[in-house]
Each structure stands twice: as C-alpha cells, then as structure tokens.
C-alpha positions as CSV (number, residue, x, y, z in Angstrom):
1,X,0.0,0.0,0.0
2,X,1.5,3.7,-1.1
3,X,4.2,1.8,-2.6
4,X,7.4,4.3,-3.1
5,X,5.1,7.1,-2.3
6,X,5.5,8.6,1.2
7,X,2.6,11.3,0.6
8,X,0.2,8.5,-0.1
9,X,-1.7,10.9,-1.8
10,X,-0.6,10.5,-5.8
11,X,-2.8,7.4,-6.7
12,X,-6.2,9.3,-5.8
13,X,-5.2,12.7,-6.6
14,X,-4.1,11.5,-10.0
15,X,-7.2,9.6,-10.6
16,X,-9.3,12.4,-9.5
17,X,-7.5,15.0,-12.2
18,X,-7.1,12.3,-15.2
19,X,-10.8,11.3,-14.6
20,X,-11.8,14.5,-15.8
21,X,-10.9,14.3,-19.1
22,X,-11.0,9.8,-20.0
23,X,-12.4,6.9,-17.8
24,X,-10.9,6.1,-15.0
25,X,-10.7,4.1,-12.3
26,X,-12.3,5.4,-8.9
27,X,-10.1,5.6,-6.3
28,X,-10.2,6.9,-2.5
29,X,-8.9,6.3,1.1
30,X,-10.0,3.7,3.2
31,X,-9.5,2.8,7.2
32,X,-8.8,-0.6,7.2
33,X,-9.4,-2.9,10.2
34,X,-8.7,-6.4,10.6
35,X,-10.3,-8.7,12.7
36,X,-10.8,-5.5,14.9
37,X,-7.4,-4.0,14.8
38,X,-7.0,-0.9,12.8
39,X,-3.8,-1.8,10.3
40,X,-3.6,2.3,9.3
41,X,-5.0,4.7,6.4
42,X,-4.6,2.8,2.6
43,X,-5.5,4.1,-0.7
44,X,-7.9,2.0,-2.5
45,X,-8.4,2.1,-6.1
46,X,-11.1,0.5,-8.1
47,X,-11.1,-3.0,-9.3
48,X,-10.5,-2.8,-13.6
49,X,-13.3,-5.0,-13.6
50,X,-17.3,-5.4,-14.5
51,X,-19.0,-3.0,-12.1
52,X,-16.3,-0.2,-13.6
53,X,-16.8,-1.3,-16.9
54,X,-20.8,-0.9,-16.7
55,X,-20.7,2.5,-15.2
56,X,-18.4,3.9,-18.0
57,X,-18.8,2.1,-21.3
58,X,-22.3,0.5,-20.5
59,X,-20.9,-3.3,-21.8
60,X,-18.9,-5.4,-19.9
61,X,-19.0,-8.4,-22.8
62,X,-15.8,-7.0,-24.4
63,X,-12.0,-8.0,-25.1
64,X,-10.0,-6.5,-21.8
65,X,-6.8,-6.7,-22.2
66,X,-4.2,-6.0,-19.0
67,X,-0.8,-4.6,-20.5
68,X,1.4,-5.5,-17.9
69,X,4.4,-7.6,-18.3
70,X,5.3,-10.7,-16.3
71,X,8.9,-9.1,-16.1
72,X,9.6,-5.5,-16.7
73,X,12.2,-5.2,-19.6
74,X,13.0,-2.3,-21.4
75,X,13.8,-3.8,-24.4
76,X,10.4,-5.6,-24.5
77,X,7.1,-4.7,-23.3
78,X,3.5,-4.1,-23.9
79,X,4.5,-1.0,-26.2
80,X,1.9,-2.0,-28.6
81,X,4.6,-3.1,-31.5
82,X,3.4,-5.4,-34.0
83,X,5.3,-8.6,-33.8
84,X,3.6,-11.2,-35.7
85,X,0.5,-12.9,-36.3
86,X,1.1,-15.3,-33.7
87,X,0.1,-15.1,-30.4
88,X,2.7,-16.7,-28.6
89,X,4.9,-13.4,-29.5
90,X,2.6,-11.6,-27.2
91,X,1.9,-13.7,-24.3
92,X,4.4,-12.3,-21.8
93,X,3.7,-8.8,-22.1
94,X,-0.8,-9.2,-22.2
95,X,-3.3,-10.7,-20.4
96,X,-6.4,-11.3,-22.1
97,X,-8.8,-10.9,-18.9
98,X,-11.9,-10.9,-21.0
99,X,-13.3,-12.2,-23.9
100,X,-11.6,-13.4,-27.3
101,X,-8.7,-11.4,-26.8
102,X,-5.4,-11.7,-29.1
103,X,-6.3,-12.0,-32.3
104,X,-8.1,-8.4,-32.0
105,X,-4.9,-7.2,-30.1
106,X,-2.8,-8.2,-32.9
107,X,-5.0,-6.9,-35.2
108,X,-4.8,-3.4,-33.3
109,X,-1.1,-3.3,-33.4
110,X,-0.9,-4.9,-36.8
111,X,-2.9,-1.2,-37.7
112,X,-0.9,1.3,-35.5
113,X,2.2,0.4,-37.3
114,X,1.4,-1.0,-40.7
115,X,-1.8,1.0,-41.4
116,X,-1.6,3.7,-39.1
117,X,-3.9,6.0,-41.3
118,X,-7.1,3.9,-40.3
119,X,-6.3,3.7,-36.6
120,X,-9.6,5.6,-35.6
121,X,-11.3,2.8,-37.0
122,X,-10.1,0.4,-34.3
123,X,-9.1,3.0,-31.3
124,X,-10.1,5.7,-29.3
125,X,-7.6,8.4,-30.2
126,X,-8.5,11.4,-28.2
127,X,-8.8,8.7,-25.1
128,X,-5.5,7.6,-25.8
129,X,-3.9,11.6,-26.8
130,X,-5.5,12.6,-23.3
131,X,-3.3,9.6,-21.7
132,X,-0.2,10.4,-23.0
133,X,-1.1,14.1,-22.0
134,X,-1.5,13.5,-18.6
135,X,1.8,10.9,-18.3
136,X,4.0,13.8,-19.5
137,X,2.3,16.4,-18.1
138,X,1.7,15.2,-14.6
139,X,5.3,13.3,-15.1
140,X,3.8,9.6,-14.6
141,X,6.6,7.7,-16.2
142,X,5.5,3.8,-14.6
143,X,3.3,4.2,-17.7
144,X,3.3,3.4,-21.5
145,X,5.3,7.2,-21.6
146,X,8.2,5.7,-19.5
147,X,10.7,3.3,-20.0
148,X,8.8,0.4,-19.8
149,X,5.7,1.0,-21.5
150,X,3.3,-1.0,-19.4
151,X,0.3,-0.4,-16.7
152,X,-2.9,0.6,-18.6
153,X,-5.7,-1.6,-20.0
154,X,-7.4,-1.8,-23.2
155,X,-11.3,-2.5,-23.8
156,X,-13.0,-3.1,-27.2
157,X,-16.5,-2.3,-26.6
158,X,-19.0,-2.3,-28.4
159,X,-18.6,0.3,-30.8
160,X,-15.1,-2.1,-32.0
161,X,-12.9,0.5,-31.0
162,X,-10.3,-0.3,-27.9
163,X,-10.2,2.8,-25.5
164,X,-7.1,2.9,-22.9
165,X,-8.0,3.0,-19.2
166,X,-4.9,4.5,-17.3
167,X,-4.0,2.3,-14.4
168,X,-1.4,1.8,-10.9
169,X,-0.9,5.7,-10.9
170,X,0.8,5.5,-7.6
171,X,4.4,6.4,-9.5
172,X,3.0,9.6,-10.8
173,X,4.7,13.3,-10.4
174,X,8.3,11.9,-10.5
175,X,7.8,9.2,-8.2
176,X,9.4,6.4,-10.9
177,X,13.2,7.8,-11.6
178,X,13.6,5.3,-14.7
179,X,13.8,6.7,-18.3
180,X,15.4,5.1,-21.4
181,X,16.1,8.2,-23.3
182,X,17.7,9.8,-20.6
183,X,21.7,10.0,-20.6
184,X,21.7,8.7,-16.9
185,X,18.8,6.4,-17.3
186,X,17.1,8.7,-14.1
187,X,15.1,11.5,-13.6
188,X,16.2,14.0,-10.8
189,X,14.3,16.6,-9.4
190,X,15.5,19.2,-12.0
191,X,14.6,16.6,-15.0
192,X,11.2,15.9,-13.8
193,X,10.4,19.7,-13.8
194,X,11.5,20.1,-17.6
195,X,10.7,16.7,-19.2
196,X,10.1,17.5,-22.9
197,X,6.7,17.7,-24.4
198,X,7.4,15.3,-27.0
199,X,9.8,12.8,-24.9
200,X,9.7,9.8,-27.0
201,X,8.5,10.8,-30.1
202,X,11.0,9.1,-31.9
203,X,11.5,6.2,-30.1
204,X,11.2,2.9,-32.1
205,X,9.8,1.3,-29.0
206,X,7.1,4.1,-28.3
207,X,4.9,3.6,-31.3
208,X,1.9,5.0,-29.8
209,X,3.6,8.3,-29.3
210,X,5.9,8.2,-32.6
211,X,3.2,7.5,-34.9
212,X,0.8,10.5,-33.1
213,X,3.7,12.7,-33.6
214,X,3.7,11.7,-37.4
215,X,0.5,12.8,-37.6
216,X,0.2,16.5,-37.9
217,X,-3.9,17.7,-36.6
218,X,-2.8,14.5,-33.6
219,X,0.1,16.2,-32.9
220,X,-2.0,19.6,-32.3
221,X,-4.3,17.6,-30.0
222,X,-2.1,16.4,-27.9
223,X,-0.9,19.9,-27.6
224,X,-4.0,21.3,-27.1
225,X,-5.0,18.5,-24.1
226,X,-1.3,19.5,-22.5
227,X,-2.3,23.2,-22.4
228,X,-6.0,22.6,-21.4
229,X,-4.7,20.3,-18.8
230,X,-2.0,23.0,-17.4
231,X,-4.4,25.6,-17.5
232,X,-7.1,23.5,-15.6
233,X,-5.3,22.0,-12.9
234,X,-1.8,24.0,-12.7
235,X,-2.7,27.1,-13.2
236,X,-6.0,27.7,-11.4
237,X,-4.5,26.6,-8.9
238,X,-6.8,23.4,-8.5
239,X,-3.8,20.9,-7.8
C-alpha cells in the first residue's frame, strides 16, 4: 500500500485530475481494520473490472486486455509493436482478462504500425492523446510514456474501437526515476520539472507516441490537451 510514495496521496489525486478528461478508475482512502485491529490509512483504487466497466462504457461483454508484463524489460514490453500474427509473441507482455482477446490485439497493433492511417477505426484516439497528455504532463513515467511502456488496459467495446484505461498511478509526479532516453537512465528533481513535451516521439519502442507525432492535426491535439490540462489543474491553482 503507497508503494514508493511517502505522501500517499498521488494514486487518488491523480485519478481524480485524469478522470476529468477519460475513464478512469475510482479511487479513495480507506481505514482498514482487521479482525478488529486498525492496520492504518490505505488508498484504495477501483477493481478494472465489470461493475467499472458498466458505469463507463455500459458493456462489460468486451476483449480487456491487462498490459502489464510478467517481467519488466526495457527492451520488450506491452508497447503496442506489432510482432507477428502469432500469439505466442505476445503472451508475456498481455493478459487477455476478458473475452476473445489476441487475435483483435494483434489486429490493433498490426494497424498502429502498418496502417496507421485507419487507426480511428479500431481505437479511441482522443482517449488515448488525453493519456499520453497527462503521463508527460503530470510526469507519470511507470506508464506506457516511460521506459517500460506497461500499466494501462485496453477495452474493445462495443462500438469495436479499444479505448485505454490508465491504471497503478501511484508512481506519478516523478515518483518512478527510470527513463530510457535519458543520458543517466534517471530523472532528478531538476529533470522531472523540464521533461520534454514530446519525450519519446522518436522512439522505435514508443509507437503509440511516434506515430501521433507523425500525424500533424494528432500532434496539435495532444498539444491542445497539454495546455487545457495546465491551464485547468496548474494554473488555477486546482492541484
């Protein structure tokens, strides 16, 4: 519980700022006794699950897919690169938690690299703009942004489109220190406060961010949801 984070506050307070702009987990503080004895204040997320997936997509009968690797490696990861047709390349780096599952993965990544100009058919873009937004922004790097590309989900409802759900935000505002395209491989206090707008936009590994970049009216978007996001929280002093 609060895992590297000594505030205990940056799980809910991230939830509660991302959550106004995609679907997000609920998350909150809860007093938590056992067997009568009070074991101390924990912050308690919402299960990624069916009572979260029937409030905000009305379906729970879709592909959910947990992109979270088995081992952490930064050369390999759920980065969303297209490896093949079969499924065995993807195993260690996805869980299919619900329904059919890999081949409509494959086909997803099969279209953000090879076809990238019909992506909106088969993903929520804005969704997934206003992610990447907020892990730069709010400097949430134990994310797809970071170096390992992992802790989100992806549901295909029923519209056929997967949307990203943003997930274990306890690592947010510079709590994970690990980049690859840094010289030292860290973030310091210093880097954290001036981490590039477009960090990874060129990154081989990133294609989620490389080939928005590419695209010139996604690129604007994302630049738009940075400032609106800035503006909002930052500097109305809501945060």
């Amino acid at each position: 519980n609060g895992f590297s984070d000594p505030s205990m506050i940056r799980e809910a307070l991230s939830y509660e700022l991302l959550g106004n702009y995609m679907r997000t987990p609920r998350c909150n503080f809860a007093r938590v006794h056992l067997n009568g004895a009070f074991m101390g204040l924990y912050s308690n997320a919402e299960h990624i699950g069916d009572p979260m997936l029937a409030k905000n997509f009305s379906s729970t009968h879709g592909t959910l897919v947990k992109c979270n690797p088995i081992s952490p490696n930064p050369n390999t990861g759920p980065d969303l690169r297209y490896l093949g047709a079969n499924s065995s390349s993807y195993t260690s780096n996805y869980e299919i938690k619900r329904g059919t599952g890999f081949p409509e993965l494959i086909a997803l990544c099969d279209t953000l690299n090879n076809r990238y100009a019909d992506i909106e058919r088969i993903l929520d873009v804005d969704a997934s703009i206003w992610m990447l937004a907020f892990n730069n922004l709010f400097v949430n790097l134990d994310s797809y942004s970071g170096a390992f590309r992992q802790n989100y989900y992806l549901y295909r409802s029923e519209s056929n489109r997967f949307t990203p759900i943003a997930w274990d935000l306890n690592m947010s505002f510079a709590g994970f220190t690990m980049v690859n395209n840094l010289p030292s491989g860290r973030v310091d206090t210093t880097t954290a406060k001036t981490l590039a707008y477009n960090s990874n936009s060129t990154s081989t590994l990133h294609p989620l961010i490389s080939k928005m970049f590419s695209n010139a009216q996604q690129r604007r978007m994302y630049q738009a949801h940075l400032r609106t996001m800035a503006e909002e929280q930052f500097a109305s002093g809501n945060v």
